[in-house]
BALUMKOL-307893 format. One line per field, with one value per atom (N, C-alpha, C): residue number from 1; x, y, z; atom name; chain; residue in three letters. Coordinates in Angstrom, 2 decimals. Atoms other than C-alpha are relative to their C-alpha. Layout:
<nodes>
num <- (NUM, ...);
X <- (X, ...);
Y <- (Y, ...);
Z <- (Z, ...);
atome <- (CA, ...);
chaine <- (A, ...);
residu <- (ALA, ...);
</nodes>
This chain:
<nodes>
num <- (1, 1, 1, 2, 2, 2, 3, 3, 3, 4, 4, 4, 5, 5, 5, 6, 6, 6, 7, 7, 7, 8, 8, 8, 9, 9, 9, 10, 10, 10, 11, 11, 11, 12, 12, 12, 13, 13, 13, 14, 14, 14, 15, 15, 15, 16, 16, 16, 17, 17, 17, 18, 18, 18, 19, 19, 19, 20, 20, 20, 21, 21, 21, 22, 22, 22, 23, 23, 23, 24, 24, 24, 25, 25, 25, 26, 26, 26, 27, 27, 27, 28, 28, 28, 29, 29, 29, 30, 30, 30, 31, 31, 31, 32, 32, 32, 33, 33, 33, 34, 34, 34, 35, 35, 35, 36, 36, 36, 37, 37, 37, 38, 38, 38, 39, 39, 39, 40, 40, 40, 41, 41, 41, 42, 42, 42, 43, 43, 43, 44, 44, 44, 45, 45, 45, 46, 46, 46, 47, 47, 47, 48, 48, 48, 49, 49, 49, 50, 50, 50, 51, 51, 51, 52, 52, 52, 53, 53, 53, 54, 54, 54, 55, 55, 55, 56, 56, 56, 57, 57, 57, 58, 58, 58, 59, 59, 59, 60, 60, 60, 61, 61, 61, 62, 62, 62, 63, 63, 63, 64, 64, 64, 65, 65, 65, 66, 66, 66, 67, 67, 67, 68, 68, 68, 69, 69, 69, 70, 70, 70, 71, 71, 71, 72, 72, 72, 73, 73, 73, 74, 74, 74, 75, 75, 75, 76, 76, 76, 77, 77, 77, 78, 78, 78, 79, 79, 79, 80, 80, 80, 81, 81, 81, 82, 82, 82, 83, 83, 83, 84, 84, 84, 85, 85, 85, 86, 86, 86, 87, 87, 87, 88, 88, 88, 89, 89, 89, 90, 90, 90, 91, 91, 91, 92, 92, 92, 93, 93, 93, 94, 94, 94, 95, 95, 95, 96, 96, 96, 97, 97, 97, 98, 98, 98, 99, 99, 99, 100, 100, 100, 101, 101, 101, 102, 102, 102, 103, 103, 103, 104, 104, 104, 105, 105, 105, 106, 106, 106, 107, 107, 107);
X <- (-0.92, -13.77, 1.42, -1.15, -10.11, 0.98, -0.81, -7.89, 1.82, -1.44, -4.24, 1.33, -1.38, -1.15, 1.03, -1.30, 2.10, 1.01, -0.60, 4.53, 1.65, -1.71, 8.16, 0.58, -0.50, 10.49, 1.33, -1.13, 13.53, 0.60, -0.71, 16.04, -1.51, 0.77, 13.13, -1.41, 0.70, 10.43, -1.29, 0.61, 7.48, -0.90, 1.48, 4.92, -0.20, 1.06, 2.20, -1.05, 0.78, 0.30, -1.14, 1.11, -3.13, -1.09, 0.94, -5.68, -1.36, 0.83, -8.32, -0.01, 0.13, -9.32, 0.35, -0.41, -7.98, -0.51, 0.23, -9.82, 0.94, -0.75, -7.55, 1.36, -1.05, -4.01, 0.89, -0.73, -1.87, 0.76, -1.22, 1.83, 0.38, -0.92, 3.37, 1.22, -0.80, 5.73, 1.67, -1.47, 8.63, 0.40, -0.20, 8.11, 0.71, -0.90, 8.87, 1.41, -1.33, 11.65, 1.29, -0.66, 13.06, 0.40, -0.35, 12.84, 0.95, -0.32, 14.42, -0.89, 1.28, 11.27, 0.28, -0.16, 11.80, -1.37, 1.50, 8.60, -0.94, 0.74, 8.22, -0.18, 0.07, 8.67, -1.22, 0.75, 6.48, 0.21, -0.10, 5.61, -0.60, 0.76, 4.49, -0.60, 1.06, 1.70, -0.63, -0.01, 1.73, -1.25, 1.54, -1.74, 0.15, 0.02, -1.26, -1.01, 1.08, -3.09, 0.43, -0.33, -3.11, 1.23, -0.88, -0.58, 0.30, -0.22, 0.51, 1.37, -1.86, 4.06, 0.20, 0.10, 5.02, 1.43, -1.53, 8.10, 0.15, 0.15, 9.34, 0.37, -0.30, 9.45, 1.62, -1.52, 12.80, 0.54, -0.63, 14.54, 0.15, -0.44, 16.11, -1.19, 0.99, 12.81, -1.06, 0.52, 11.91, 0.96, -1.14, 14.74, -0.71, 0.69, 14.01, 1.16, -0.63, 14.99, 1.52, -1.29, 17.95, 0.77, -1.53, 19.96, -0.50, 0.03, 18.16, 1.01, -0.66, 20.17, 1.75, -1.72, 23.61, 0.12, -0.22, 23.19, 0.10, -0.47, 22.65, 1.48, -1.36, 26.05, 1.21, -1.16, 28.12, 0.01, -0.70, 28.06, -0.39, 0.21, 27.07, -1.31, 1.30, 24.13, -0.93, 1.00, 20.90, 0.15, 0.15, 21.21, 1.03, -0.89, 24.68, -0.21, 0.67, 23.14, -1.19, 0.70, 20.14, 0.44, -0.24, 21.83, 0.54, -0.63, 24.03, -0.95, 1.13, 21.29, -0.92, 1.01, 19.10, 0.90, -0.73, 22.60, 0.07, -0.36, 22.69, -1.37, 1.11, 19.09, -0.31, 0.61, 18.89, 1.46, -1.01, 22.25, -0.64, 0.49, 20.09, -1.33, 1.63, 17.02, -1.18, 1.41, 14.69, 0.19, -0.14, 14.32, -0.59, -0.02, 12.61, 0.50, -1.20, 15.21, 0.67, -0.46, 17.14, 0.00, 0.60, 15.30, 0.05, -0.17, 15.24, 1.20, -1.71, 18.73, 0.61, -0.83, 19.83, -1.09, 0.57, 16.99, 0.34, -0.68, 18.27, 1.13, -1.50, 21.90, 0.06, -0.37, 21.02, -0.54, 1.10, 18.74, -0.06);
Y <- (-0.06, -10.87, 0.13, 0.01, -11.58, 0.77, -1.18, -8.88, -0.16, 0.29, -10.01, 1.59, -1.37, -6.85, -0.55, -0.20, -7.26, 0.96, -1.18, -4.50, -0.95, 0.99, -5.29, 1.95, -1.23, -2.17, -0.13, -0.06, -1.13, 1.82, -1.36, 2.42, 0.84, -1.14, 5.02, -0.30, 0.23, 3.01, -1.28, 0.57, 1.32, -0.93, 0.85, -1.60, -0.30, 0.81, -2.59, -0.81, 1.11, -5.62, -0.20, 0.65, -6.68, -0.55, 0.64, -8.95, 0.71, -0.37, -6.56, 1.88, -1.58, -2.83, 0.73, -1.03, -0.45, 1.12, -1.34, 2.60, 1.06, -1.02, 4.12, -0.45, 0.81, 3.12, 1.34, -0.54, 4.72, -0.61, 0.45, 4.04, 0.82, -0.71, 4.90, 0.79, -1.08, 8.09, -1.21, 0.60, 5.63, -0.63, 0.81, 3.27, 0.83, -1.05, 6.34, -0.04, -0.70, 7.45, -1.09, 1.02, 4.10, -0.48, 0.29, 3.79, 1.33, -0.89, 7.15, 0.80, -0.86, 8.89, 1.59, -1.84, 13.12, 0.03, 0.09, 13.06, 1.59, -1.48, 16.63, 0.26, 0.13, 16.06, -0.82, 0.27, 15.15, -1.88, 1.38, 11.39, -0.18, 0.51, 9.89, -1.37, 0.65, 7.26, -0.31, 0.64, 4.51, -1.14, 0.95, 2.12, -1.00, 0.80, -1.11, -1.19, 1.19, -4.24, -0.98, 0.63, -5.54, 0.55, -0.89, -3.08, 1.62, -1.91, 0.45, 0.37, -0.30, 1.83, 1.47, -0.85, 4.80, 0.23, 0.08, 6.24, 1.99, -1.43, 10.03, 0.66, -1.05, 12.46, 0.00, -0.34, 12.56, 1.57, -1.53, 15.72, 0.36, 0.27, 15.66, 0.43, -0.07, 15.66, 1.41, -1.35, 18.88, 1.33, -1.37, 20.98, 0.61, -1.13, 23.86, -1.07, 0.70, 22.54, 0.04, -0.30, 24.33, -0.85, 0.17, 22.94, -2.06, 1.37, 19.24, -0.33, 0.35, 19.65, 0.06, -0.20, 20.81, -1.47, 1.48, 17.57, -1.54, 1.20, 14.91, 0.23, 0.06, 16.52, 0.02, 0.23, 15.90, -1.62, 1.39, 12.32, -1.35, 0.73, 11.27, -0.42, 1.20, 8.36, 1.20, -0.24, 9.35, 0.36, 0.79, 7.38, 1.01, -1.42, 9.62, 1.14, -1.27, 13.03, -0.01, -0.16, 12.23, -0.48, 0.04, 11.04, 0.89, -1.27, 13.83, 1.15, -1.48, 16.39, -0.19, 0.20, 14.59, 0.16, -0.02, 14.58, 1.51, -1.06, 18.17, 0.58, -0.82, 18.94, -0.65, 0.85, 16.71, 1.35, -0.60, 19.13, 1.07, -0.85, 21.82, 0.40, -0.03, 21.41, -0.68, 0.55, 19.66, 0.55, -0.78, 19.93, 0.98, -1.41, 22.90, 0.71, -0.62, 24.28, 0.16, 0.52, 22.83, 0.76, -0.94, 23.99, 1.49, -1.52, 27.34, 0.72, -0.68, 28.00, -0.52, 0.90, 26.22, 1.39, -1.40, 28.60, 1.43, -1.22, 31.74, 0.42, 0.05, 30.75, 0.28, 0.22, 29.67, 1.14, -0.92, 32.24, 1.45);
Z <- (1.10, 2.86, 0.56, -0.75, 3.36, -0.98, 0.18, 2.90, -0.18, -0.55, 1.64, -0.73, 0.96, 0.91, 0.40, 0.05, -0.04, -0.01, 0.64, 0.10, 0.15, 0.49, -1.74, -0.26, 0.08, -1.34, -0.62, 0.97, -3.13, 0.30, -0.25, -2.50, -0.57, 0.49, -3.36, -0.80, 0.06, -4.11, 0.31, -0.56, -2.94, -0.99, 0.97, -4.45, 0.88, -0.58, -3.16, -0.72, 0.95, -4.60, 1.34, -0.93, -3.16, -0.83, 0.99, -4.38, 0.16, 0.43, -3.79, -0.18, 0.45, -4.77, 1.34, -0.90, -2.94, 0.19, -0.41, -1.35, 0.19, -0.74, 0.25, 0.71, -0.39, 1.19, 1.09, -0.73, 3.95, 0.06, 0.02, 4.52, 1.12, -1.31, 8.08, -0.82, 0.55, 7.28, 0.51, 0.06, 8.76, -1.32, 1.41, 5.53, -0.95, 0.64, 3.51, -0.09, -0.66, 5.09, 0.10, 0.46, 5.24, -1.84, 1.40, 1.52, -0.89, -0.15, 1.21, -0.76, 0.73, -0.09, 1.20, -0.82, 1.05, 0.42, -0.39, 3.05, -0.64, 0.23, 2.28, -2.05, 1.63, -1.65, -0.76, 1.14, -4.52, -0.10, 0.20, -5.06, -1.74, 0.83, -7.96, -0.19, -0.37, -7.82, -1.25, 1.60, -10.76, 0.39, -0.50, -10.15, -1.66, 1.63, -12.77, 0.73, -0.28, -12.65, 1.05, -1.14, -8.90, 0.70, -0.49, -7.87, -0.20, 0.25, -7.17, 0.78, 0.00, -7.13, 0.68, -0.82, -4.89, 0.18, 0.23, -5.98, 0.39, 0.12, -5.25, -1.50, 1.71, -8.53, 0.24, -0.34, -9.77, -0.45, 0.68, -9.79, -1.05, 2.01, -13.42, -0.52, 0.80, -14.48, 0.55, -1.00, -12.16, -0.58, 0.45, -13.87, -1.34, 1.19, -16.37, -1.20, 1.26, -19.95, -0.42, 0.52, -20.21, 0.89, -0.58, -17.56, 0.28, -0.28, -17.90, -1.31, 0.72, -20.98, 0.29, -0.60, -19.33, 0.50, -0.91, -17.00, -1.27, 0.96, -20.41, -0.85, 0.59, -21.64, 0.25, -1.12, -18.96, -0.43, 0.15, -19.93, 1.27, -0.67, -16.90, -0.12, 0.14, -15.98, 0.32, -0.70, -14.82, 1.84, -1.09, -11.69, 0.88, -0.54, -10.78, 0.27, -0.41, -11.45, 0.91, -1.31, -9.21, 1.34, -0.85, -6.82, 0.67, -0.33, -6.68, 0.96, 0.06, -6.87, 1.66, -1.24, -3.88, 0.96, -1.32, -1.79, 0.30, 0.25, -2.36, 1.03, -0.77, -1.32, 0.91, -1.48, 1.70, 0.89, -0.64, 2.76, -0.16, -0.12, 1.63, 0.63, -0.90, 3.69, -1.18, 1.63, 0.13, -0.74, 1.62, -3.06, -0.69, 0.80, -3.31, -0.21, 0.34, -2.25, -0.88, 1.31, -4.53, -1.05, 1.16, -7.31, 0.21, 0.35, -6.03, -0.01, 0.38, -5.92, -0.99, 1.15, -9.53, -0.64, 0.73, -10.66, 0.01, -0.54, -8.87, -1.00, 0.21, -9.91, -1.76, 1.85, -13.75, -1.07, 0.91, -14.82, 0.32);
atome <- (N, CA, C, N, CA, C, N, CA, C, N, CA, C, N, CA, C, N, CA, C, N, CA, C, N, CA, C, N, CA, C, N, CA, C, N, CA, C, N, CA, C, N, CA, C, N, CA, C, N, CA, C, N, CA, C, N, CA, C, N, CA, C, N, CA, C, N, CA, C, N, CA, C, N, CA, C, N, CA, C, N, CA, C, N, CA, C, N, CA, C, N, CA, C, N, CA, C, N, CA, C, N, CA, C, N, CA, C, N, CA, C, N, CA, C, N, CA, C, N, CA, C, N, CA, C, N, CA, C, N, CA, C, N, CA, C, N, CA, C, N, CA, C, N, CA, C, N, CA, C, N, CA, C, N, CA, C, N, CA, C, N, CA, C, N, CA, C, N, CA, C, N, CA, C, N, CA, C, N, CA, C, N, CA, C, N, CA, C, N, CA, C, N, CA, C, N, CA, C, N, CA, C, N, CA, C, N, CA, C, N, CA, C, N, CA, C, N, CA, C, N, CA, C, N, CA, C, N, CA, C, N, CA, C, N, CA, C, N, CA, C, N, CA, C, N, CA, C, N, CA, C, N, CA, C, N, CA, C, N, CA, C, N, CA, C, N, CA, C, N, CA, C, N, CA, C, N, CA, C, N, CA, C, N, CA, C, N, CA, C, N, CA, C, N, CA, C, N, CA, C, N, CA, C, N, CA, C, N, CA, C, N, CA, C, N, CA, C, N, CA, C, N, CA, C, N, CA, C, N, CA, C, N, CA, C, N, CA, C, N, CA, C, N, CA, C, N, CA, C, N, CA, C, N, CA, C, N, CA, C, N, CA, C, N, CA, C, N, CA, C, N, CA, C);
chaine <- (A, A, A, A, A, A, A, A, A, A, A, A, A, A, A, A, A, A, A, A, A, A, A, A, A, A, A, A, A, A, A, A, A, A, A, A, A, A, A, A, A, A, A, A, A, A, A, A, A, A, A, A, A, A, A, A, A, A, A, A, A, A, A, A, A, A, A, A, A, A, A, A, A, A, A, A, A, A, A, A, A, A, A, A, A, A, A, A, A, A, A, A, A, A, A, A, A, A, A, A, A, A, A, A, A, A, A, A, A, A, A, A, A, A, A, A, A, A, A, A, A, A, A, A, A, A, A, A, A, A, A, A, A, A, A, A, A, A, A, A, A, A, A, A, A, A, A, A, A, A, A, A, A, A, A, A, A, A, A, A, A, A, A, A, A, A, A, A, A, A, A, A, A, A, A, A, A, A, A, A, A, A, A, A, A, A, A, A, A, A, A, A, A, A, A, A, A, A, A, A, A, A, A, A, A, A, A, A, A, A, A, A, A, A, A, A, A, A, A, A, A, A, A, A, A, A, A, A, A, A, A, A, A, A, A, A, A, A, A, A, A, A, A, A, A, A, A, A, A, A, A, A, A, A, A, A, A, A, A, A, A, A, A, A, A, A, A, A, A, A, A, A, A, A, A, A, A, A, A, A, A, A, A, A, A, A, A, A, A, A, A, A, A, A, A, A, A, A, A, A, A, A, A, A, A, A, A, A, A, A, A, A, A, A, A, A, A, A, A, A, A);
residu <- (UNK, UNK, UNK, UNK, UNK, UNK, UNK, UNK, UNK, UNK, UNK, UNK, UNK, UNK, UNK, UNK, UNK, UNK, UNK, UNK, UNK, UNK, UNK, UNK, UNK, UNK, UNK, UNK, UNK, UNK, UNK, UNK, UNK, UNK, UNK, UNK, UNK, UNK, UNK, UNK, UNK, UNK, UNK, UNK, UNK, UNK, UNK, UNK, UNK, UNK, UNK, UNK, UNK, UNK, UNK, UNK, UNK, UNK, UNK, UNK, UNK, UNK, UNK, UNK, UNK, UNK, UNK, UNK, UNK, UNK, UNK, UNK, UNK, UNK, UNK, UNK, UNK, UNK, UNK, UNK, UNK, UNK, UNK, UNK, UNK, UNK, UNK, UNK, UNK, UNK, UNK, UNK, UNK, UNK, UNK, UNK, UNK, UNK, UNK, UNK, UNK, UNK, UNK, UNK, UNK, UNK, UNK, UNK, UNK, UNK, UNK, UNK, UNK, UNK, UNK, UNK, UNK, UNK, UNK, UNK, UNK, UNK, UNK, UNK, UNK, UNK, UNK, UNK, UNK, UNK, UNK, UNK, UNK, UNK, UNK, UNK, UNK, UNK, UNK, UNK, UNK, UNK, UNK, UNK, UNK, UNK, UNK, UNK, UNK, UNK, UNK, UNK, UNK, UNK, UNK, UNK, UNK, UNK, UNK, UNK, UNK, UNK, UNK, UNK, UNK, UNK, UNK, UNK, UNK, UNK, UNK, UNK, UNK, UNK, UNK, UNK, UNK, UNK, UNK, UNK, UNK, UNK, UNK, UNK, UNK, UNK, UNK, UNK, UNK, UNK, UNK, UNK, UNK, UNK, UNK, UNK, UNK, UNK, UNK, UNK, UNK, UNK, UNK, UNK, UNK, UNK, UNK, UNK, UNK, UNK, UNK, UNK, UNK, UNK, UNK, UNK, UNK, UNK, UNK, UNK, UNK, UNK, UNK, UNK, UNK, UNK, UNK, UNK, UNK, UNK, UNK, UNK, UNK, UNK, UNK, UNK, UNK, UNK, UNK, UNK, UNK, UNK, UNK, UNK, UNK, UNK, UNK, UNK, UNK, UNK, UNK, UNK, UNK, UNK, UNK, UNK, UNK, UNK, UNK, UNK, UNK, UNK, UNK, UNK, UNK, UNK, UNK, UNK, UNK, UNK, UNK, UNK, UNK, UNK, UNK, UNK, UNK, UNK, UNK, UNK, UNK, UNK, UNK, UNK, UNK, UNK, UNK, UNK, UNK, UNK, UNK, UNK, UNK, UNK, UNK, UNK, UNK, UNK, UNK, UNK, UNK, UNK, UNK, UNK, UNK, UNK, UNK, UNK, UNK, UNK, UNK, UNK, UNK, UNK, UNK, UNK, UNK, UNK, UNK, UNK, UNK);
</nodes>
């Protein structure tokens, strides 16, 4: 049986298309890291028909309610505040960090 994968990458996320079922898929930690996936962070892992998407969780969506609401009333995009937020916790050692000092700070 012949075995064909595609992978098509993009800033922070991965597809992989293959024409057959997939057991088990590994990705060299460089691929990651190249796509700027936080190796040490949370992925999320979308499986559709003949493909599977391999994107990291976005922060924004990791924040307590209250302050995902401070961030939609600033006006600014999406795309701006996470970017922000990931430049923040790559200066802070990850985003647990992250999170644990916005939590500390806000609450």
């Amino acid at each position: 049986m012949e075995r064909t994968m595609e992978m098509e990458t993009g800033k922070g996320c991965i597809t992989v298309k293959s024409v057959i079922r997939l057991k088990e898929l590994r990705l060299m930690r460089e691929v990651l890291a190249d796509e700027g996936i936080d190796l040490d962070d949370e992925v999320e892992i979308i499986c559709g028909e003949g493909e599977v998407i391999i994107r990291q969780r976005s922060i924004l969506e990791r924040l307590p309610q209250e302050l995902q609401e401070h961030c939609k009333a600033t006006g600014l995009t999406r795309k701006t505040l996470e970017t922000a937020y990931r430049m923040e916790a790559e200066a802070l050692g990850g985003v647990e960090r992250l999170l644990e000092i916005l939590k500390e700070e806000l609450f």
